[in-house]
DRENBA-55241 format. One line per 2 residues: their letters; for each residue y, z, x of N, C-alpha, C. Coordinates in nm, 2 decimals, padded with zeros to 4 digits, always signed. Last residue first. Example, Ala and Ser with C-alpha at 12.3 -4.5 7.8 and 13.67 -1.06 7.14 Angstrom:
sa = -00.22 +00.71 +01.28 -00.11 +00.71 +01.37 +00.00 +00.79 +01.29  -00.57 +00.78 +01.32 -00.45 +00.78 +01.23 -00.33 +00.78 +01.32
// end
This chain:
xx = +00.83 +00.81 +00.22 +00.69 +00.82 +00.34 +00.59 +00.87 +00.35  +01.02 +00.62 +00.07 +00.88 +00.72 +00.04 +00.79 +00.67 +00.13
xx = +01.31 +00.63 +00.04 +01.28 +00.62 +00.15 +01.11 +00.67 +00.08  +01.61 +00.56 -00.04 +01.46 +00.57 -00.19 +01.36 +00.57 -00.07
xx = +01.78 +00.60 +00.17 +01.79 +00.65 +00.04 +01.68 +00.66 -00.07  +01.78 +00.47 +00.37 +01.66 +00.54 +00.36 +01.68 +00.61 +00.21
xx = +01.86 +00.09 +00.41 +01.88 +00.25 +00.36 +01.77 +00.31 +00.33  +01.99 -00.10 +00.64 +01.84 -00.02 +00.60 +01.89 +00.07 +00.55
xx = +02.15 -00.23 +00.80 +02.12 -00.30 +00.68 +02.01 -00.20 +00.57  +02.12 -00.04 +01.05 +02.25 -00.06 +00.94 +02.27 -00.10 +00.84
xx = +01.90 -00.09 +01.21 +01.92 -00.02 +01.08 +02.05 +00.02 +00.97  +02.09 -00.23 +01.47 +01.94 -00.31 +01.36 +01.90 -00.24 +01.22
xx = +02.20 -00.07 +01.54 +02.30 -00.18 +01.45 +02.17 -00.23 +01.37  +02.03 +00.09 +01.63 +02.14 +00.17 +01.57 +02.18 +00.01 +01.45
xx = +01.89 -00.07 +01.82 +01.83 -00.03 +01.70 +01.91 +00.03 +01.59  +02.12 -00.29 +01.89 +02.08 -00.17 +01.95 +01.97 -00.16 +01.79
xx = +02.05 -00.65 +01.94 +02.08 -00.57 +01.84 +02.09 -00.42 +01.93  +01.98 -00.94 +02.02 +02.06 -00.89 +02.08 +02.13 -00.73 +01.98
xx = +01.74 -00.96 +01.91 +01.81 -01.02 +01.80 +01.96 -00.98 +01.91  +01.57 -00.87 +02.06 +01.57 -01.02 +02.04 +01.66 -01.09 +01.98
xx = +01.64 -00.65 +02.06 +01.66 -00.67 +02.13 +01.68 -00.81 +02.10  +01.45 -00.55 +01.82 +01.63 -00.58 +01.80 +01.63 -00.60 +01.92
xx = +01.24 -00.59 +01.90 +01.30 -00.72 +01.76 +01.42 -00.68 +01.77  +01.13 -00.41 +02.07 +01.10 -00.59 +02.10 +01.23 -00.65 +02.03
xx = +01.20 -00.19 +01.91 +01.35 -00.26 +01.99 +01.30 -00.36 +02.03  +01.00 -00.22 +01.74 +01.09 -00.23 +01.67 +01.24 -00.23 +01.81
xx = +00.77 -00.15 +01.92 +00.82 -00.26 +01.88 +00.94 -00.29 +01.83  +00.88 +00.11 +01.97 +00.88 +00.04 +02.11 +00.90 -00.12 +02.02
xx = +00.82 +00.24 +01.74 +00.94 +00.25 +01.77 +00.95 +00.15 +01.93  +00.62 +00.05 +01.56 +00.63 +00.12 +01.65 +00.76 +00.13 +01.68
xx = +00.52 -00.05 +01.15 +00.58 -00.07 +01.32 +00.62 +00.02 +01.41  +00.31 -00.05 +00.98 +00.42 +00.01 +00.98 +00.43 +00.04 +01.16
xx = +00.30 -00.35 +00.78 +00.26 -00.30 +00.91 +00.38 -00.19 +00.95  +00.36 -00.48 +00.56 +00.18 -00.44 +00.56 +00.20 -00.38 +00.74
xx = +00.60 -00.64 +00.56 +00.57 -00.51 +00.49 +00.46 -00.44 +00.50  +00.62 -00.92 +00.62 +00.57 -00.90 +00.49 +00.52 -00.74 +00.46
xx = +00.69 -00.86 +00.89 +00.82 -00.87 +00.80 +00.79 -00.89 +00.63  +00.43 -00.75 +01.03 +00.61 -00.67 +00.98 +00.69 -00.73 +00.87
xx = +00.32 -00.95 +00.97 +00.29 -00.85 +00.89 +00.42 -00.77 +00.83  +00.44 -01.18 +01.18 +00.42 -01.16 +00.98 +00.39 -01.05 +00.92
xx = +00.42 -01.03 +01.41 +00.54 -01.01 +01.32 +00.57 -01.08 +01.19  +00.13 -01.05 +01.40 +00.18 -00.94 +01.38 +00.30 -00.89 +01.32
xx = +00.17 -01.37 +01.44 +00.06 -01.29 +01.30 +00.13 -01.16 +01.30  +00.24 -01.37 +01.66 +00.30 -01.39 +01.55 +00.27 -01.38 +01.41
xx = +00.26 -01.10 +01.94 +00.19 -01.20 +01.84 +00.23 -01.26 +01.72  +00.55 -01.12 +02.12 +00.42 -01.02 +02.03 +00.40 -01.12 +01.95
xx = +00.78 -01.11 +02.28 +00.62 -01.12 +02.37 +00.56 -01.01 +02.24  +01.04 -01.24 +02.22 +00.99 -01.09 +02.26 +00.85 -01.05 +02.24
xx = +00.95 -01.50 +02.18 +01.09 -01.47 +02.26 +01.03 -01.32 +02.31  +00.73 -01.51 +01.99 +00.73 -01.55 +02.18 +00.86 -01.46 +02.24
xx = +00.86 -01.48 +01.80 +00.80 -01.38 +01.81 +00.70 -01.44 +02.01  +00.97 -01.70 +01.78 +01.05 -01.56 +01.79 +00.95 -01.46 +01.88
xx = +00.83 -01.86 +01.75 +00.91 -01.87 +01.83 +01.03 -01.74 +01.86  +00.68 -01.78 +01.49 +00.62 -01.81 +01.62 +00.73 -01.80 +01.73
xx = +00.89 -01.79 +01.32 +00.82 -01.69 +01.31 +00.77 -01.67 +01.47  +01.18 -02.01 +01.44 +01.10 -01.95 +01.33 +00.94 -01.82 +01.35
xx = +01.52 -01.95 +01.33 +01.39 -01.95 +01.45 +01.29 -01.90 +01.35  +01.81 -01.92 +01.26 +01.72 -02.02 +01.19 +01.59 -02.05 +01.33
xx = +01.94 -01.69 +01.18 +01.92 -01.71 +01.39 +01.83 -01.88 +01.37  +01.88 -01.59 +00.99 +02.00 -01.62 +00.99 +02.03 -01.72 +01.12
xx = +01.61 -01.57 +00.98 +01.65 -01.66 +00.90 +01.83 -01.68 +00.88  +01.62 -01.35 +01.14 +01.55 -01.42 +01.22 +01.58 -01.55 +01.11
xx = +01.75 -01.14 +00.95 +01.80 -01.18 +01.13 +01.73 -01.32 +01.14  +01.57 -01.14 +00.78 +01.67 -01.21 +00.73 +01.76 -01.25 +00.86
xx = +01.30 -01.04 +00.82 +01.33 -01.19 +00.81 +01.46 -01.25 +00.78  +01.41 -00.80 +00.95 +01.35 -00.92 +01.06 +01.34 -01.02 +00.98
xx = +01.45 -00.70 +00.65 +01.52 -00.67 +00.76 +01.53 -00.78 +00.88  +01.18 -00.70 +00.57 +01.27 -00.79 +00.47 +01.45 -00.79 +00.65
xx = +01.09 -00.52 +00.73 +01.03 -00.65 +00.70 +01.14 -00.73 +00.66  +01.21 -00.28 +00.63 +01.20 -00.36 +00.79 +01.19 -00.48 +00.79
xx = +01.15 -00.29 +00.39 +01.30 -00.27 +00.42 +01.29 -00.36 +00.55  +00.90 -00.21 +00.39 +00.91 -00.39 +00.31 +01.05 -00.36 +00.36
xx = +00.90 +00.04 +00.52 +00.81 -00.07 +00.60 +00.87 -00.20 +00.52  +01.05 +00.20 +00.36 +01.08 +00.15 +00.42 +00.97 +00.08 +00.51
xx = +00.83 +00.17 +00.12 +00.97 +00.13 +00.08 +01.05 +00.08 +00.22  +00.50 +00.09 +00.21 +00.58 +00.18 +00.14 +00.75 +00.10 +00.16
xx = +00.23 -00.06 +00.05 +00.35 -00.11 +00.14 +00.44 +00.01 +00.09  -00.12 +00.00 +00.08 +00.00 +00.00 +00.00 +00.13 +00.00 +00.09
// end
């Protein structure tokens, strides 16, 4: 079951990565992780590492700070 903030993240990476118009695989080269994996992330079915999670903001030239700025934990069920 996908909780609220895992589909946040997700939805999160595909909207960087749909604004950056690159696509799944090529991103997911840029910062050296499988691209199946970062489908999961961004379809929500994977609840991601704090090491992964700077892979992708870095990629995105982000701090993790700016990368959760789109993210609210407000309906947060962990």
């Amino acid at each position: 079951m996908h909780n609220y903030l895992q589909t946040q993240v997700g939805i999160r990476v595909k909207n960087l990565r749909a604004a950056e118009e690159i696509s799944q695989e090529r991103f997911a080269n840029k910062i050296g992780m499988d691209r199946t994996y970062l489908a999961s992330i961004e379809a929500g079915r994977r609840n991601v590492t704090l090491r992964n999670l700077a892979k992708i903001a870095d990629g995105f030239n982000l701090t993790l700070a700016e990368f959760f700025e789109e993210i609210s934990s407000k309906n947060a069920r962990v």
